[in-house]
C-alpha positions in Angstrom: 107.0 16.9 -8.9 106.0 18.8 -5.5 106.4 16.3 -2.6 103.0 16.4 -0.2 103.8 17.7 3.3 103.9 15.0 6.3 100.6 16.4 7.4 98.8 16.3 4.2 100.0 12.3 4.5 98.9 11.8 8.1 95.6 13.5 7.8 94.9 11.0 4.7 95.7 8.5 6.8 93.8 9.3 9.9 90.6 9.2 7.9 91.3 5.8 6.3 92.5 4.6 9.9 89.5 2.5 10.7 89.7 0.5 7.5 93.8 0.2 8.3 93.0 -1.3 11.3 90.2 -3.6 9.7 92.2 -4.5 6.9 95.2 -5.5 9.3 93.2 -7.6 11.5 92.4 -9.7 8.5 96.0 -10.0 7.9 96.5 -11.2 11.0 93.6 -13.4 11.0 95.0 -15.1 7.5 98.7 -15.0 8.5 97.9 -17.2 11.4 95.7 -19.9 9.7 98.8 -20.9 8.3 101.3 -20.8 10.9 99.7 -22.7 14.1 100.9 -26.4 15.0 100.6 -27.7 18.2 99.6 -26.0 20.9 102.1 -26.8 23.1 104.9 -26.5 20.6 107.5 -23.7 21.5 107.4 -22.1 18.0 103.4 -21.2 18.5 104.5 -20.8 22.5 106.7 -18.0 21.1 104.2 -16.4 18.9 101.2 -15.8 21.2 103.3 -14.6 23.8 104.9 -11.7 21.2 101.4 -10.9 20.1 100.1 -10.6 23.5 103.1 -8.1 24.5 103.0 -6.0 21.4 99.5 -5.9 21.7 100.2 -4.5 25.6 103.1 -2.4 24.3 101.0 -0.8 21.7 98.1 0.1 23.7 99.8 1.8 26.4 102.1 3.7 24.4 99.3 5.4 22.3 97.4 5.7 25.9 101.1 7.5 26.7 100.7 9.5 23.5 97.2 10.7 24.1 98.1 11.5 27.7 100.6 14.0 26.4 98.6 15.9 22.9 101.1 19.0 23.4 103.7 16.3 21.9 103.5 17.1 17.8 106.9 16.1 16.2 106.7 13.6 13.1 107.5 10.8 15.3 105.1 11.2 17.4 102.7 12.1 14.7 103.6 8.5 12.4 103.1 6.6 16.0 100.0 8.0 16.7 98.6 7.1 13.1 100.4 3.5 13.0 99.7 2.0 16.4 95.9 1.2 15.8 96.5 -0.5 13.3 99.7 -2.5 14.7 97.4 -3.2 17.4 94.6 -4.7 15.5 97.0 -7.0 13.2 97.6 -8.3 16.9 94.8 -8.8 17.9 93.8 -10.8 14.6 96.7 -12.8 14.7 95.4 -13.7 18.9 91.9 -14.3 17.7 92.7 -16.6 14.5 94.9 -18.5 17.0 92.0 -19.2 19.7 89.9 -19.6 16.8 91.9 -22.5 15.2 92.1 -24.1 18.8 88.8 -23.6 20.1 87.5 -25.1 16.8 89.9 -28.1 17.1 88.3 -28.9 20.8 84.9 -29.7 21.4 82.2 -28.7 17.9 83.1 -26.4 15.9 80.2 -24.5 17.2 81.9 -24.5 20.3 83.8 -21.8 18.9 80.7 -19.3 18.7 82.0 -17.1 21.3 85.3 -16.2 19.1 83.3 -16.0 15.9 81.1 -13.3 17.9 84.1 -11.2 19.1 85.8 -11.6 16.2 82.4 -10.0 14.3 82.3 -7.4 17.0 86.2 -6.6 16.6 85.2 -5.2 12.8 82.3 -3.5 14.2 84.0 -1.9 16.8 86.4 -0.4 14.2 83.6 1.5 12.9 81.9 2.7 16.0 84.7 2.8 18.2 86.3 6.1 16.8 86.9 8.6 19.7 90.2 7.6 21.7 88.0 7.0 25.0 85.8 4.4 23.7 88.6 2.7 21.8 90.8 2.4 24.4 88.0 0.8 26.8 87.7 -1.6 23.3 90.9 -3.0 22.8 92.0 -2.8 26.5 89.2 -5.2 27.3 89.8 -7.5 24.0 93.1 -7.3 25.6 91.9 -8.9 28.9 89.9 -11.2 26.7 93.1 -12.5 25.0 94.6 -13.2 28.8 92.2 -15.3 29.8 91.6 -17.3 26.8 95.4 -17.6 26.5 95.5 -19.0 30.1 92.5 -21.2 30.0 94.7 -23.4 27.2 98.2 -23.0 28.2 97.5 -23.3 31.5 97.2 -26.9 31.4 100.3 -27.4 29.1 102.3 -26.4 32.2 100.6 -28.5 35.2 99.5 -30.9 33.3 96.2 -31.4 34.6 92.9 -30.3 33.1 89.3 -29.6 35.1 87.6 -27.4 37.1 90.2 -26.2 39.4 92.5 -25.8 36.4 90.5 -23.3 34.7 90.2 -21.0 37.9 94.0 -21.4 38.1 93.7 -20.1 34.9 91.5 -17.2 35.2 92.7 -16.4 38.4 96.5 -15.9 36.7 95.1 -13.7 33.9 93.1 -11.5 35.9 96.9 -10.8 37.9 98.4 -9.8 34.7 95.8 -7.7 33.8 95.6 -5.9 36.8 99.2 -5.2 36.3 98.5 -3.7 33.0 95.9 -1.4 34.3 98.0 -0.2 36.8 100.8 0.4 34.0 98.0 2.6 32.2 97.3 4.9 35.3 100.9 5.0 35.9 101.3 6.6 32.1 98.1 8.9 31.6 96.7 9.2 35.4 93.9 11.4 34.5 93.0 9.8 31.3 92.8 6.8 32.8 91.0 7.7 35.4 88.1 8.8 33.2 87.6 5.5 32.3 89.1 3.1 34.9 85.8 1.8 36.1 84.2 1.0 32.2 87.1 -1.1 31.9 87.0 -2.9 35.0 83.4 -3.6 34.1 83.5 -4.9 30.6 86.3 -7.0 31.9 84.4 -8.3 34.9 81.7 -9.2 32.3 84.4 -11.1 29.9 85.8 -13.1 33.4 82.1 -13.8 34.3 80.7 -14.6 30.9 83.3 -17.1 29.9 83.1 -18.7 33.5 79.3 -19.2 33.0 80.6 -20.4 30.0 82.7 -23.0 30.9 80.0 -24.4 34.0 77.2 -24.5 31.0 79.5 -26.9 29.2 79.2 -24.6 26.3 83.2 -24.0 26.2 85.5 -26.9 25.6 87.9 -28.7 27.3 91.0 -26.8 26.2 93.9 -27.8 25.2 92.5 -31.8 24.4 91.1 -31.7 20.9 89.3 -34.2 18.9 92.1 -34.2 15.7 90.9 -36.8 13.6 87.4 -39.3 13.5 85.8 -41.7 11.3 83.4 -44.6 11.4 84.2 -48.2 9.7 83.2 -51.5 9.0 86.5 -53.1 10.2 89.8 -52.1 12.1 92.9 -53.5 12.9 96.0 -52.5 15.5 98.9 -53.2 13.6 102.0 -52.9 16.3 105.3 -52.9 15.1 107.6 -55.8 14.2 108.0 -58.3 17.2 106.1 -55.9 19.6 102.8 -58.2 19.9 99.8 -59.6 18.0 97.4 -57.8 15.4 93.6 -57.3 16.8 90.9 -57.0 14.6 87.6 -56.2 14.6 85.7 -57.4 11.3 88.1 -58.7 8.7 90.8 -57.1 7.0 93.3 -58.7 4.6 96.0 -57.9 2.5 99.0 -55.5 1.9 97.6 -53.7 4.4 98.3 -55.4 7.6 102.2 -55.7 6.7 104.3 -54.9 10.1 106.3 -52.0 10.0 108.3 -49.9 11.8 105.4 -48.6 14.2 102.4 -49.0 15.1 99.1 -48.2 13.2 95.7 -48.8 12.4 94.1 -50.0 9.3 90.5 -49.8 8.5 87.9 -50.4 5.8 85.8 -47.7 5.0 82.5 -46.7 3.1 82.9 -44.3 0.4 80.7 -41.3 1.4 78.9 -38.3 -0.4 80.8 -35.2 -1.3 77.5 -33.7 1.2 79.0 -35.1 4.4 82.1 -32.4 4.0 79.4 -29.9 5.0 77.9 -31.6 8.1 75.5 -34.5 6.3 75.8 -37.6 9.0 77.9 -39.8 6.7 75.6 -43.4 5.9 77.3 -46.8 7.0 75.5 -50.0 5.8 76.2 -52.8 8.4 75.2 -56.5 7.5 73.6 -58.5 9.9 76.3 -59.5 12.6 78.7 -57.0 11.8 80.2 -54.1 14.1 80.7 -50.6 13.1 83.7 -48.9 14.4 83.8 -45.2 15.7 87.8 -44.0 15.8 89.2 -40.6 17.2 92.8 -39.4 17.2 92.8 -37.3 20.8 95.3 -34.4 20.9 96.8 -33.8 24.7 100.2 -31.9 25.6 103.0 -33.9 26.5 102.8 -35.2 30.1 99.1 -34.9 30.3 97.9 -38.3 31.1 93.7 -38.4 31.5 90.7 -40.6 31.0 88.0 -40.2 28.1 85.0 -41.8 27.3 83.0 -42.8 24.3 79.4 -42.3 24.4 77.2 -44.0 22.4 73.7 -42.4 21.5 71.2 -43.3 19.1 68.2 -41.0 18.1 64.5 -41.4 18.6 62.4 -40.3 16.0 59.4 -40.5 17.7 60.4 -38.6 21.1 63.1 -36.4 18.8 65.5 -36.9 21.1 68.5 -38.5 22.3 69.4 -41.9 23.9 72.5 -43.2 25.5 73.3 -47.0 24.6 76.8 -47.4 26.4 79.3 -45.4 27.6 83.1 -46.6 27.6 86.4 -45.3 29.3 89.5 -45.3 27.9 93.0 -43.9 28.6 94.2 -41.1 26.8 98.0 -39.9 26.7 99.5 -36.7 26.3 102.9 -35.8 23.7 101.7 -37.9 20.2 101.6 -34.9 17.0 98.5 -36.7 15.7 96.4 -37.4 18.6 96.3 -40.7 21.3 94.8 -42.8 18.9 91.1 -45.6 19.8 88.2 -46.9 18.9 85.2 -48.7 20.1 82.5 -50.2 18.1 79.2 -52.0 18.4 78.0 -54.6 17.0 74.3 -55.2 15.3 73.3 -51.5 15.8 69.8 -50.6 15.5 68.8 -48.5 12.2 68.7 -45.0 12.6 70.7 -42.1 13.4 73.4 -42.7 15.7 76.4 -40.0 17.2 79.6 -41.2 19.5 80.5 -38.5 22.1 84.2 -37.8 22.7 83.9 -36.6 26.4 86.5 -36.1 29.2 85.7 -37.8 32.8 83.6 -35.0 34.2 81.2 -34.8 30.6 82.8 -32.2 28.7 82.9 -32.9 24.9 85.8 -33.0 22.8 84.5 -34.0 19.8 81.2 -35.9 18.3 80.7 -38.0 15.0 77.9 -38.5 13.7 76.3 -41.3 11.5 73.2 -42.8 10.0 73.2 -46.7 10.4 71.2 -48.8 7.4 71.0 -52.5 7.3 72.6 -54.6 4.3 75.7 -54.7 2.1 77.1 -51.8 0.8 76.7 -50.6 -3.0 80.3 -49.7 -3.4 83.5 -51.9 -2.7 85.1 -50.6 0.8 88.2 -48.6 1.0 91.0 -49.3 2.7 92.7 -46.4 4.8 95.6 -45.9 7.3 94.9 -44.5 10.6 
């Protein structure tokens, strides 16, 4: 059997080379939906930070490559033909990460923006072909990856979070970047230079977009996340053995409220519609001088010590449009896996459709849940869970 020459091979793979790169940034895309914990955990730490350098390394040694075309030797050929795609699987792996973070703060249509340059990252692959436009692509997705890094680790290591923390934030990833830029003129000068000032302008519309962005409230407040909600008839703060009395609100009995070893929360629930996994406001039926009870699990990185509040807003159907009823602060605390754990609750709400807001001191949202409040018993027995 006649072996095929190395550039029968490369040429074969230079015309399926868009759909390589495609079909590795969907393997990085799913490799990463499965790997992510924390944010600030080192393991996940390690992982952006690798992806972020190869996908610098990988850039500017094909811009190296293309600088020099009288180089033709197999290596150089393979690299030439493999890099894209190396780059791509990068870049997927970066963009599954924000996506799984930005979704886990604020709405998950906070995370439009990554959805959107995620779509135009598949695009790109097709129109993007010649060398030129592709390196002013990935060079700015590049840039778009150092900022959105920094705007969530950022406050991992100053523990703060605000408005002055996110320019901290931008402000360190436009330094890095300007480093890179002067690594690419330092490797290919004159290609570079052909294309220096597209680059600095589709990355001076990525730093101004997602700064408008962030001022329009449309971007959340990264790294805090809302990690787990849900609205009840009754609660109760178990703490652990000898560490203090039970509070409840509405009345729980049972098994349930047996001290252990830590502390946790147990709650009576409404069974709900398999509609409300795809966005339905979930119904609760509250009897006359009863509360309901809003919880939320709050995610913060270790040694980030803030405020939240709780909003509470019930919807007019007549005007079509929102109300607040109350608005509550609470602590919240940095380091626990499973989010700094509260409620609040209210007690005779008016029918109607109701939604809490999970908001940080200066208004930002973290989360929402939303619920539609009916008068009278329930139809079904509660269920107990544990928080």
């Amino acid at each position: 059997m006649m072996k095929m020459p190395i550039a029968h091979w490369m040429h074969k793979l230079k015309a399926y080379e868009r759909h390589i790169s495609a079909a590795a940034m969907i393997g990085g895309f799913a490799f990463d939906n499965f790997t992510y914990g924390r944010v600030d955990h080192p393991v996940t730490q390690t992982l952006l930070i690798v992806y972020i350098g190869v996908a610098a390394v990988s850039i500017a040694l094909l811009h190296w490559l293309e600088a020099h075309v009288e180089w033709q030797s197999t290596i150089v050929r393979k690299l030439r033909g493999y890099l894209p795609a190396l780059t791509q699987f990068v870049l997927g792996s970066l963009w599954s990460a924000f996506l799984v973070f930005y979704a886990r703060s604020g709405t998950v249509v906070a995370s439009w923006p990554f959805l959107v340059v995620l779509a135009a990252i598949f695009i790109g692959n097709e129109i993007f072909s010649k060398y030129y436009a592709r390196l002013i692509f990935t060079v700015t997705l590049l840039f778009f990856a150092l900022i959105s890094y920094a705007v969530f680790m950022v406050p991992v290591f100053t523990h703060t979070i605000g408005q002055l923390t996110f320019m901290l934030s931008g402000g360190a990833a436009v330094l890095l970047f300007a480093a890179f830029l002067w690594l690419l003129g330092k490797l290919g000068r004159a290609r570079y230079g052909e294309v220096r000032w597209q680059i600095g302008g589709c990355a001076l519309g990525v730093y101004v977009a997602l700064n408008g962005l962030y001022f329009l409230n449309v971007l959340p407040p990264l790294p805090l996340a809302l990690q787990t909600s849900g609205v009840y008839q009754a609660i109760c703060k178990v703490p652990p053995r000898k560490a203090g009395v039970t509070h409840c609100i509405g009345t729980i009995s049972g098994p349930n409220l047996a001290r252990s070893g830590k502390l946790y929360f147990a709650a009576l629930e409404e069974p709900q519609s398999w509609q409300n996994w795809f966005g339905q406001a979930r119904t609760v039926h509250i009897e006359k001088g009863r509360p309901v009870i809003v919880f939320g699990a709050t995610f913060a990185p270790v040694n980030l010590n803030t405020s939240a509040a709780y909003i509470w807003q019930h919807y007019d159907e007549v005007r079509k449009e929102w109300h607040t009823v109350q608005q509550l602060e609470l602590p919240l605390r940095g380091g626990r896996d499973k989010g700094y754990r509260g409620y609040t609750f209210k007690t005779d709400p008016q029918q109607g459709l109701w939604r809490v807001n999970f908001v940080t001191v200066d208004g930002r949202l973290i989360g929402r849940v939303r619920f539609r409040v009916e008068t009278g018993a329930p139809a079904e027995a509660l269920k107990s869970v544990i928080l």
